[in-house]
C-alpha positions, -999 to +999 in steps of 0.1 A: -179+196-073-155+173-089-123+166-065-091+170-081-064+139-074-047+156-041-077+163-028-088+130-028-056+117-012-057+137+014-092+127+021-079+091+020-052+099+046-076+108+072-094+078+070-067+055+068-036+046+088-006+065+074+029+052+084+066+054+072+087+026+057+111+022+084+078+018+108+063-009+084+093-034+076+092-038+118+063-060+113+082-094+103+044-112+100+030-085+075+020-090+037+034-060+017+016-052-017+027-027-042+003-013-063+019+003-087+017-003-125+035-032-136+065-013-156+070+011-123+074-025-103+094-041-124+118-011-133+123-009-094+109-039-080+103-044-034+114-075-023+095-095-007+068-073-021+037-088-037+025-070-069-012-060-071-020-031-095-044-009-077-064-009-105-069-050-098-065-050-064-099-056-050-106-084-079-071-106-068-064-091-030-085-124-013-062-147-038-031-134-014-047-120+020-079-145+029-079-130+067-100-099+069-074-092+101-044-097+090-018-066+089-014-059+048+008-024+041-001-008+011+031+010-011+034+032-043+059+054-054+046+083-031+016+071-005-014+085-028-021+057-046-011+034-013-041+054+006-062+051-017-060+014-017-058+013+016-090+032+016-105+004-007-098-026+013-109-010+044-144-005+025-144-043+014-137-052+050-102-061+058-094-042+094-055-040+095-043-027+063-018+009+064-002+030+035+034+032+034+031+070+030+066+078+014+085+082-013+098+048-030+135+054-023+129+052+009+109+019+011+137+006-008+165+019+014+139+009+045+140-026+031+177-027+025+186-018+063+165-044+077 
């Protein structure tokens, strides 16, 4: 049986930590990645955001987090393709990573509060 996109999300969401932006930009020591496609970022861009693709992510993610422990939160324009990632890394073997599971308006109007 071949799983359709949502279905596959959801799956991801139960095996990875699911939080909202307001939660995430608490964490003053966390490395935030965006993997969205590079015209998505740079049209509406996080700050303080690093950009990682997800289709790149696992080749460049060591370059910019060498500590399998240390708390990475994953954003997209909705939360798939954040758990998804999230999914990814956990697989590779980094042990605090979460999706920002929201819409991007709100990571951006999370970010702007802080």
């Amino acid at each position: 049986m071949i799983l359709s996109v949502p279905e596959l999300v959801a799956l991801a969401k139960k095996s990875v930590t699911c939080i909202s932006a307001a939660q995430a930009f608490t964490d003053k020591n966390a490395t935030f990645i965006d993997v969205r496609e590079p015209a998505e970022n740079a049209a509406s861009p996080v700050d303080n955001s690093l950009h990682i693709p997800r289709g790149i992510l696992e080749m460049n993610i060591a370059q910019h987090c060498p500590d399998a422990n240390m708390a990475i939160y994953l954003h997209c324009a909705s939360g798939g393709r954040a758990a998804l990632a999230a999914e990814q890394l956990q697989r590779i073997g980094y042990t605090n990573v979460k999706a920002i599971s929201c819409p991007h308006n709100e990571i951006c109007n999370a970010k702007v509060a802080l």
